[in-house]
C-alpha positions as CSV (number, residue, x, y, z in Angstrom):
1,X,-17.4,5.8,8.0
2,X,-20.6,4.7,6.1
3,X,-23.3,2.9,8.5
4,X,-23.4,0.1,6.8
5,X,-19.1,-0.4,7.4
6,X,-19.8,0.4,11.2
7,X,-22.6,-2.7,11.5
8,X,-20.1,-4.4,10.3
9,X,-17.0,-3.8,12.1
10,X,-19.2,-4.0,15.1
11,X,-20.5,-7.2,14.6
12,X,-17.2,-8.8,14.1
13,X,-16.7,-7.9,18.1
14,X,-19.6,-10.2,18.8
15,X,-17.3,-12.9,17.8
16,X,-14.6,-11.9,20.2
17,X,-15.0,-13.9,22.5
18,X,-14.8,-17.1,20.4
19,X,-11.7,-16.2,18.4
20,X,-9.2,-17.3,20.5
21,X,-7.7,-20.7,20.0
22,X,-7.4,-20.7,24.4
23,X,-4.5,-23.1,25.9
24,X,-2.2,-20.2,26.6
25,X,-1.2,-20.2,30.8
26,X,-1.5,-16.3,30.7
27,X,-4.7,-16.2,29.0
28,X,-7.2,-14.2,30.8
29,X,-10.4,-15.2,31.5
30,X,-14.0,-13.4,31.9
31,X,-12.3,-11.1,34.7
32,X,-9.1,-9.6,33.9
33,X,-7.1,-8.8,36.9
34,X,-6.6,-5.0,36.8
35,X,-3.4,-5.0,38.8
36,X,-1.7,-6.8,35.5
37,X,-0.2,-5.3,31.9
38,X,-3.3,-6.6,29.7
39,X,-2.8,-7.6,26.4
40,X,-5.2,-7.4,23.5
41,X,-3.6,-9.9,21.2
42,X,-4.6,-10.5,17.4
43,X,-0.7,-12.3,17.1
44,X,-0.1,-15.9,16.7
45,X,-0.7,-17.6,20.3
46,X,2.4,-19.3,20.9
47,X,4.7,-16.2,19.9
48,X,2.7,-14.0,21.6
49,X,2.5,-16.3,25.1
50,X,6.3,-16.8,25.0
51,X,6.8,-13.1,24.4
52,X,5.0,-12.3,27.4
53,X,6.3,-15.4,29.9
54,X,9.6,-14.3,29.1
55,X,9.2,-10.7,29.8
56,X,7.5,-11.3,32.9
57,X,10.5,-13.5,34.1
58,X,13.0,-11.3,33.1
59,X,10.6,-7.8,34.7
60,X,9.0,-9.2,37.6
61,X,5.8,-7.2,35.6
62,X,2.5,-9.7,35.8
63,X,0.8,-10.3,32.1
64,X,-2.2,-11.4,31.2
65,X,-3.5,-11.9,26.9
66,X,-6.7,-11.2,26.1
67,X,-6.6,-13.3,22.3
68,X,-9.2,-12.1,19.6
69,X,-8.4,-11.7,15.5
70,X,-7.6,-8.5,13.7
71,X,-11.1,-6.8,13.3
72,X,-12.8,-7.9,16.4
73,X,-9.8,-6.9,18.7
74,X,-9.6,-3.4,16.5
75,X,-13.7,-3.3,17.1
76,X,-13.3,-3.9,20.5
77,X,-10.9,-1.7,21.4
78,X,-13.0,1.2,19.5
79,X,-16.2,0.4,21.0
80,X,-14.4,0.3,24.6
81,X,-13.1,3.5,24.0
82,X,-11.1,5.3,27.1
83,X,-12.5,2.8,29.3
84,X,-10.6,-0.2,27.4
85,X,-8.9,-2.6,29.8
86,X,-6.4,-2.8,27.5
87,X,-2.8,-2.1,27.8
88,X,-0.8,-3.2,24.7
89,X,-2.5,-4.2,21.4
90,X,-0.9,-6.4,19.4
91,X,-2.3,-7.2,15.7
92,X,-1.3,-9.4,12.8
93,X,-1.5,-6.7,10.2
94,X,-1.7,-3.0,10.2
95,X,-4.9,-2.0,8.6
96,X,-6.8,-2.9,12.4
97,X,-4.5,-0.9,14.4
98,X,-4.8,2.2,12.0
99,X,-8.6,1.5,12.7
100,X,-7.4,1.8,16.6
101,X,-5.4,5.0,16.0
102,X,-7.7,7.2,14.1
103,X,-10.3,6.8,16.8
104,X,-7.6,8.4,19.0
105,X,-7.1,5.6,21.2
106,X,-3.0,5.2,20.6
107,X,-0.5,6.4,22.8
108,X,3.1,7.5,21.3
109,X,5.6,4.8,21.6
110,X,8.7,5.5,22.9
111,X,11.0,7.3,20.3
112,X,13.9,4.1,21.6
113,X,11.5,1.5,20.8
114,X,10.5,2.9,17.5
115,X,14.7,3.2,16.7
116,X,14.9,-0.5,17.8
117,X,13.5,-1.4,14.1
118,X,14.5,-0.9,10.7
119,X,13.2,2.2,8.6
120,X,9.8,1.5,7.8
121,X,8.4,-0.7,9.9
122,X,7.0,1.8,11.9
123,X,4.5,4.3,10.8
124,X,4.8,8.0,10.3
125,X,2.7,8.7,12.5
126,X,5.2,6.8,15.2
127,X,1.9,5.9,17.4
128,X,2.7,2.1,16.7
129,X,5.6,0.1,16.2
130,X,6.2,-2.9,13.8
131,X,6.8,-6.2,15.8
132,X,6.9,-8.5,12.7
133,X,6.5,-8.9,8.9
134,X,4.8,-11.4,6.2
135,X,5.4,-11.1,2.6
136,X,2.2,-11.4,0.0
137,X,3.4,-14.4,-2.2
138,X,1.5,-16.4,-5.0
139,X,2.0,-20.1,-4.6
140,X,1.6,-22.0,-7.4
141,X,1.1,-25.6,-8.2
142,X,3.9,-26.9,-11.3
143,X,2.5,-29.3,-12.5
144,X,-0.8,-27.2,-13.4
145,X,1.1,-24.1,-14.9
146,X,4.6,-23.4,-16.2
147,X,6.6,-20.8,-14.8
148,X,6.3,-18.7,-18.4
149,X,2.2,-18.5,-18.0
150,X,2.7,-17.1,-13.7
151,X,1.2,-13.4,-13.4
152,X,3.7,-10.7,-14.0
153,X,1.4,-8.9,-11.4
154,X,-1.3,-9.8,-8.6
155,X,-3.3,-7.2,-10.7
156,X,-3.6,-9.4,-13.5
157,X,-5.4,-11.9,-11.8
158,X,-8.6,-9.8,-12.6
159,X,-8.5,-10.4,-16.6
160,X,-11.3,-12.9,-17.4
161,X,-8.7,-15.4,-18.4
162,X,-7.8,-16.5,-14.9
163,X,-11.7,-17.0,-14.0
164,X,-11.4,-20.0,-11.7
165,X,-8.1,-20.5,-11.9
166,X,-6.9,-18.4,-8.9
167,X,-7.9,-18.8,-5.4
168,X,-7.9,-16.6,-1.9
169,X,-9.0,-16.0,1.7
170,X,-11.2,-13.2,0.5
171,X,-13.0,-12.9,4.2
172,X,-9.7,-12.9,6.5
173,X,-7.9,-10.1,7.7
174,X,-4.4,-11.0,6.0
175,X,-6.3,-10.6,2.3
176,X,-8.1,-7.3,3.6
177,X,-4.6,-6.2,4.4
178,X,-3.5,-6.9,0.7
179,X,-6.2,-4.7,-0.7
180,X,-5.5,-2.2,1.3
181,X,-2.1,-2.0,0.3
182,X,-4.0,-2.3,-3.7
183,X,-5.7,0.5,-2.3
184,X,-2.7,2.7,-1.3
185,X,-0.6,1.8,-4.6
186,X,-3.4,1.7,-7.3
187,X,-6.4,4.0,-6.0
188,X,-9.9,3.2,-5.6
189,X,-10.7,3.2,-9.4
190,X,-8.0,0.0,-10.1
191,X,-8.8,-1.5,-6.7
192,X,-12.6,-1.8,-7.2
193,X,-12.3,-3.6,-10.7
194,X,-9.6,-5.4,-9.1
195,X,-12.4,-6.7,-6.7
196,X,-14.7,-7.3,-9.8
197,X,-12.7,-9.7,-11.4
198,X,-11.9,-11.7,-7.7
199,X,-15.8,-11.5,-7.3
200,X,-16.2,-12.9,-10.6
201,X,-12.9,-15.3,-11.3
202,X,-11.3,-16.2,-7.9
203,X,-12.4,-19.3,-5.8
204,X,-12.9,-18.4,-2.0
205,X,-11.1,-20.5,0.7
206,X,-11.7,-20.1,4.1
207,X,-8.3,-19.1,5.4
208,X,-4.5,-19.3,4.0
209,X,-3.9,-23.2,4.6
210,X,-7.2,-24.1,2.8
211,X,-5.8,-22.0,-0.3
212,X,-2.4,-23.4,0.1
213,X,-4.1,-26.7,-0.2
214,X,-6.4,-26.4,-2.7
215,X,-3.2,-24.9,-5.1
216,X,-1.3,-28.5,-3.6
217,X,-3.9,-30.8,-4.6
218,X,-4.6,-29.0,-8.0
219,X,-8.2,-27.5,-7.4
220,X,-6.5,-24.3,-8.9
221,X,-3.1,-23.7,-10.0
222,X,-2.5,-20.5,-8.2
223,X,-3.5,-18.9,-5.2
224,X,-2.6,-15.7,-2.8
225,X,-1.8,-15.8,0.7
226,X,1.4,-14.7,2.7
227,X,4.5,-16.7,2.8
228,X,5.0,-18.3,6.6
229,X,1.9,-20.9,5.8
230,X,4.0,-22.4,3.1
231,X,7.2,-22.0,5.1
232,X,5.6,-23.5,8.3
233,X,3.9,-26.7,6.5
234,X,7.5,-27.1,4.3
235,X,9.2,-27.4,7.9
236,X,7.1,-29.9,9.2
237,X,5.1,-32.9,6.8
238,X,5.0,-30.8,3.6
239,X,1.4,-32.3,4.0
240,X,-0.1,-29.0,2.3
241,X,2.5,-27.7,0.3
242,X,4.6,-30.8,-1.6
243,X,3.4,-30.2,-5.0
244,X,3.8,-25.9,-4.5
245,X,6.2,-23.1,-5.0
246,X,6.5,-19.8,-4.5
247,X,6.3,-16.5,-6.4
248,X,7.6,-13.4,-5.2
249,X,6.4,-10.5,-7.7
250,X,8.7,-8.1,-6.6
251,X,9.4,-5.1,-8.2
252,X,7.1,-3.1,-6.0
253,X,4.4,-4.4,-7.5
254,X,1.4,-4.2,-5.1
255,X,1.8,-8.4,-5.4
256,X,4.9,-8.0,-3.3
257,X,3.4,-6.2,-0.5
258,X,4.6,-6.3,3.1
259,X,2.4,-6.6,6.0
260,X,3.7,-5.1,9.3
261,X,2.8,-6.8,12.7
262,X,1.9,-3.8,15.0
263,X,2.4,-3.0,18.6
264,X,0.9,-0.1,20.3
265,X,0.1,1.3,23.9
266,X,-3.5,2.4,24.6
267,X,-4.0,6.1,25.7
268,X,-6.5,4.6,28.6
269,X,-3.6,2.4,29.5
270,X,-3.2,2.3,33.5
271,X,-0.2,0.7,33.3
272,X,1.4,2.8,30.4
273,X,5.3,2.6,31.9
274,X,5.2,-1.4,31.9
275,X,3.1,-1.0,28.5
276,X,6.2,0.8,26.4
277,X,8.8,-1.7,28.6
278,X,6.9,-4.4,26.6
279,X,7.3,-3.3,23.3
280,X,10.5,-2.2,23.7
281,X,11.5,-5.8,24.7
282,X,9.5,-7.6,22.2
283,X,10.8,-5.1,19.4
284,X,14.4,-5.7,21.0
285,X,16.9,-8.2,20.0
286,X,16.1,-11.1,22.6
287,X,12.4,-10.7,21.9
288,X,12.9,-10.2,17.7
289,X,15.3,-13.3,18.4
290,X,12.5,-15.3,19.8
291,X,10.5,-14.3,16.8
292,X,13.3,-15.7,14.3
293,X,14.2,-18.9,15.8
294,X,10.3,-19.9,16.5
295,X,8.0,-21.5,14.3
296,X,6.0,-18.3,13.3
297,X,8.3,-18.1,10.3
298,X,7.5,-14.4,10.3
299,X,10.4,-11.8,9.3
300,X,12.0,-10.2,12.5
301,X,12.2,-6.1,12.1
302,X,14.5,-5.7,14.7
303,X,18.0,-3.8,14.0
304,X,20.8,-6.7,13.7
305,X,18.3,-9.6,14.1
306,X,18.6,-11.9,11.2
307,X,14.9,-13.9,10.3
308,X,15.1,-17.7,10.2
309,X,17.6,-18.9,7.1
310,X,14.8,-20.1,5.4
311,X,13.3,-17.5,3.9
312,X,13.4,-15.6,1.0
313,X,15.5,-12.3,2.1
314,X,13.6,-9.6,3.5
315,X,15.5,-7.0,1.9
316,X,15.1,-8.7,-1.7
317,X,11.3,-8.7,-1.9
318,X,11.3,-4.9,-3.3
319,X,8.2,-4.7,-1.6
320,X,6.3,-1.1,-2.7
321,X,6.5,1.7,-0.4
322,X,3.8,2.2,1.3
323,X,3.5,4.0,4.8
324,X,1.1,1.7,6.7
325,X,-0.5,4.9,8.1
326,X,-2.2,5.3,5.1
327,X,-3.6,2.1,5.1
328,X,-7.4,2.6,5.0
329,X,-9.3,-0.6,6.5
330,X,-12.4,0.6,6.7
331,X,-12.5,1.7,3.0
332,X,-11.3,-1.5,2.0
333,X,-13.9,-2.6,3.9
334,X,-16.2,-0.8,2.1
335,X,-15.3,-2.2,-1.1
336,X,-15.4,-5.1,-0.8
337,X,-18.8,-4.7,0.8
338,X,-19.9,-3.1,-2.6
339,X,-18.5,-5.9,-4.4
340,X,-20.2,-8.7,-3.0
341,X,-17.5,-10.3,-1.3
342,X,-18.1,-9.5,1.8
């Protein structure tokens, strides 16, 4: 990995300790207890809390969630090594984990866990397991643009004539996730003047909502993000989302990509037994049941659990193919780095 992609990753981990949102009664403090299963957790809080309460009910096994993002919980993890305190890692996308497991640091999941979820949502490599799923989407704002001038693809966003007229969360994990999956699809060629023209024609939000709102109250007409921001705000006050719909690209265009939610055991693990019970529960049908009936609005990967009515299919988004092994995070890292964005 180039030095200049290491400074970074590590000093995302500075941040650690101020990513989490706190609140959570199992959230760990400075001192983790080392007599509990310790969760590195990069998941949406509430899920992620009410995952673990009702597995320590149910297993009598005591839990406590370490909360961080994508990159600084994957930089942590690295930097920690074998001496990680870590149990389970849980992430929001797949590129970080993949950071986790080519270091070395990933156990093998149990091969009943991995056949708790449908065919690819696990990677080849069966060291993780997919917990979850969000869908790349383009909301768009009608009353700024007809249906007949939308992108056919994400990749034509880079043509000069949508300069300003497209925004994105170029900085978060979730859009670093959706190059990578430009990455795997197009090649490096096609993804790095794909990051010229969002250097040169996108607007950059700070995060997902602040796109989704800029696209509502007509800053831009489109934007990219992934679906359960639009589906979370259209469930409550529409406050962010009124005046926007949704386009799924589809026909595996890298547009229609599908993140996977990871779950993984550390090799260091101390409590490795209670580690794969965890995922095994959360990957299971009461936990992937929790998932679908909560307000996450995530897709549930679980054999036989059906994902919240709301959303588009799962199975109709004709999402490309792409083995989230070969997700490369740090070259996306990389770049982007060497475009200027980040």
């Amino acid at each position: 990995m180039p030095r200049r992609t290491v400074l970074i990753a590590l000093a995302t981990t500075a941040a650690l300790g101020l990513a989490g949102c706190g609140g959570g009664t199992l959230e760990a403090g400075k001192n983790l207890d080392p007599d509990k299963l310790t969760i590195y957790s990069a998941q949406h809080e509430n899920l992620t809390e009410a995952w673990a309460k009702k597995f320590q009910e149910e297993s009598g096994i005591k839990v406590q969630i370490r909360y961080g993002s994508d990159s600084s919980m994957g930089s942590q993890i690295v930097q920690e090594g074998s001496k990680s305190p870590a149990d389970v890692f849980l992430t929001e996308n797949s590129p970080a984990m993949t950071t986790v497991q080519r270091a070395g640091l990933l156990a093998p999941v149990d091969a009943s866990t991995i056949a708790q979820v449908g065919s690819g949502y696990a990677p080849s490599s069966k060291d993780w397991v997919g917990i979850a799923a969000r869908s790349t989407v383009l909301v768009y704002n009608p009353s700024k643009i007809s249906q007949a001038e939308l992108p056919k693809s994400i990749m034509d966003l880079q043509d000069p004539k949508w300069a300003g007229k497209w925004g994105a969360a170029a900085g978060g994990a979730d859009f670093q996730a959706i190059v990578s999956a430009i990455l795997a699809t197009q090649g490096e060629a096609k993804t790095a003047a794909w990051l010229k023209g969002l250097k040169d024609g996108a607007k950059v939000y700070q995060n997902n909502i602040a796109v989704m709102k800029a696209v509502n109250a007509g800053q831009v007409p489109v934007g990219i993000m992934y679906h359960y921001y639009w589906y979370r705000d259209q469930a409550l006050t529409k406050a962010g989302s009124a005046n926007t719909k949704l386009l799924y690209f589809r026909n595996q265009d890298p547009g229609a990509f599908v993140s996977i939610s990871g779950g993984a055991v550390l090799k260091s693990s101390k409590h490795a037994a209670n580690a794969q019970k965890f995922l095994a529960f959360i990957t299971g049908k009461e936990g992937q049941t929790m998932l679908a009936t909560s307000d996450a609005k995530e897709y549930a990967v679980g054999n036989g659990v059906a994902s919240d009515k709301a959303l588009e299919p799962l199975d109709s988004l004709q999402a490309p193919k792409v083995d989230p092994y070969t997700l490369n995070g740090p070259k996306v890292i990389e770049l982007m780095t060497a475009a200027g964005i980040l």
